[in-house]
C-alpha positions in Angstrom: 67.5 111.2 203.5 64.9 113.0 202.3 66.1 114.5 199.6 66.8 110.7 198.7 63.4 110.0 199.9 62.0 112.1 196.9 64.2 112.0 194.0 63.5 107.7 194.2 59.9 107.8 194.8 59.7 110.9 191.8 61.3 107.5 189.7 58.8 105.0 191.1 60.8 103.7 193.0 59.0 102.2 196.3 60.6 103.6 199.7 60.4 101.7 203.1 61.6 104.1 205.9 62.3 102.0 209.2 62.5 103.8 212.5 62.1 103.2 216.2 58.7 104.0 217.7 60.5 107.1 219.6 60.7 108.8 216.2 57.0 109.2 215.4 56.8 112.4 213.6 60.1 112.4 212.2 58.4 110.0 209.3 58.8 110.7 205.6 55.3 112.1 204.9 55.5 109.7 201.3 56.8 106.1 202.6 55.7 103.4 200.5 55.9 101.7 203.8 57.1 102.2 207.4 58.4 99.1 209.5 58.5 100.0 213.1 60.9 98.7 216.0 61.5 99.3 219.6 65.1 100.2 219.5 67.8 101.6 217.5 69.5 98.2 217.7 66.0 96.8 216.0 65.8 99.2 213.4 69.3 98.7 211.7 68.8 94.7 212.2 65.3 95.2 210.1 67.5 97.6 207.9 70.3 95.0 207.0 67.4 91.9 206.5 67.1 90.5 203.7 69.8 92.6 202.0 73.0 91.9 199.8 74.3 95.3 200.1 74.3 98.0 202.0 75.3 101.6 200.8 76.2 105.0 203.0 75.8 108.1 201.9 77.2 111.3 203.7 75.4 111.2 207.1 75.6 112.4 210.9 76.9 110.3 213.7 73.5 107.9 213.2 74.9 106.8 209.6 78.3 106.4 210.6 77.0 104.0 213.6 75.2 102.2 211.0 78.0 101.5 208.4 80.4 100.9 211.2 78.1 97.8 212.4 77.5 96.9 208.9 80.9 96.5 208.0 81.7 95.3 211.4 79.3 92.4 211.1 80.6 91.6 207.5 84.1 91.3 208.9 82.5 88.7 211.4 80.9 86.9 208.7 77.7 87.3 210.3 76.3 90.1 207.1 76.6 88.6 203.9 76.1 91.9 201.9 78.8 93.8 200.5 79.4 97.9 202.2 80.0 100.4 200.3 80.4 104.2 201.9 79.8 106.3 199.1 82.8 108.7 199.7 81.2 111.8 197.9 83.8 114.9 198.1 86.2 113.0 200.1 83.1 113.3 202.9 84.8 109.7 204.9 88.1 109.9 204.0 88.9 110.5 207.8 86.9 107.0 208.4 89.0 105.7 205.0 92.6 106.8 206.5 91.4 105.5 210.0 90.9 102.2 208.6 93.7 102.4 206.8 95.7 103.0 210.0 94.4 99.9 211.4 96.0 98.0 208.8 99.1 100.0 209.2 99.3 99.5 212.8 98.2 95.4 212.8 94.9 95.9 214.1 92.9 95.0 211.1 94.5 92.7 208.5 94.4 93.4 204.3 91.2 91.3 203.6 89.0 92.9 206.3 89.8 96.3 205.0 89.1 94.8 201.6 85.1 93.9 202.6 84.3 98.3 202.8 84.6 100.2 199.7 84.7 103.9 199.3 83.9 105.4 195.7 83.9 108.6 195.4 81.6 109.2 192.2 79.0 107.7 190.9 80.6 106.1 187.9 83.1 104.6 190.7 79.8 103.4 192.6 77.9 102.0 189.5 81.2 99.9 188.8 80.9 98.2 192.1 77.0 97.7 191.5 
């Protein structure tokens, strides 16, 4: 994320970093801004506020947590954004072919697995912007 971090606020483009007290330190040292929270569950609830969309990028475990409750919340009606998982190099299509699997096997019907996209360039991403 930092790399992200940079290349935005190098375009003027202002960056709010939100992260739980326990990550003090771990800061981007040129936030715009830095909301605070006291738990994980806090900081992805400030993250989704206020929002119509929500995009991943290629991440660890922490980003897949994220878009999982994203998308999870949007299937429950209770996000109103649209989730996106930016599928760069075929980086989720074990998530993809997992969902996909739900379908298959009943668990998940069509129009849930309709509310996630995955494009996999950034032409593919602007179309859905």
């Amino acid at each position: 994320m930092g790399h992200v971090c940079d290349e935005a606020l190098e375009h003027g483009v202002r960056v709010i970093g939100v992260l739980p007290r326990f990550m003090k330190g771990f800061e981007h040292p040129r936030l715009t801004e830095c909301i605070w929270t006291d738990r994980m569950s806090e900081r992805k609830d400030a993250m989704r506020e206020g929002t119509t969309l929500a995009i991943a990028l290629p991440g660890g475990i922490g980003t897949l947590d994220e878009v999982a409750e994203t998308y999870c919340l949007a299937k429950l009606g209770r996000y109103p954004g649209r989730v996106i998982i930016f599928n760069m190099d075929g980086f989720y299509d074990p998530f993809k072919l997992q969902l996909d699997l739900y379908v298959e096997r009943g668990m998940m019907d069509v129009a849930s697995r309709a509310l996630v996209h995955f494009p996999q360039t950034v032409q593919e991403l602007e179309a859905l912007l």
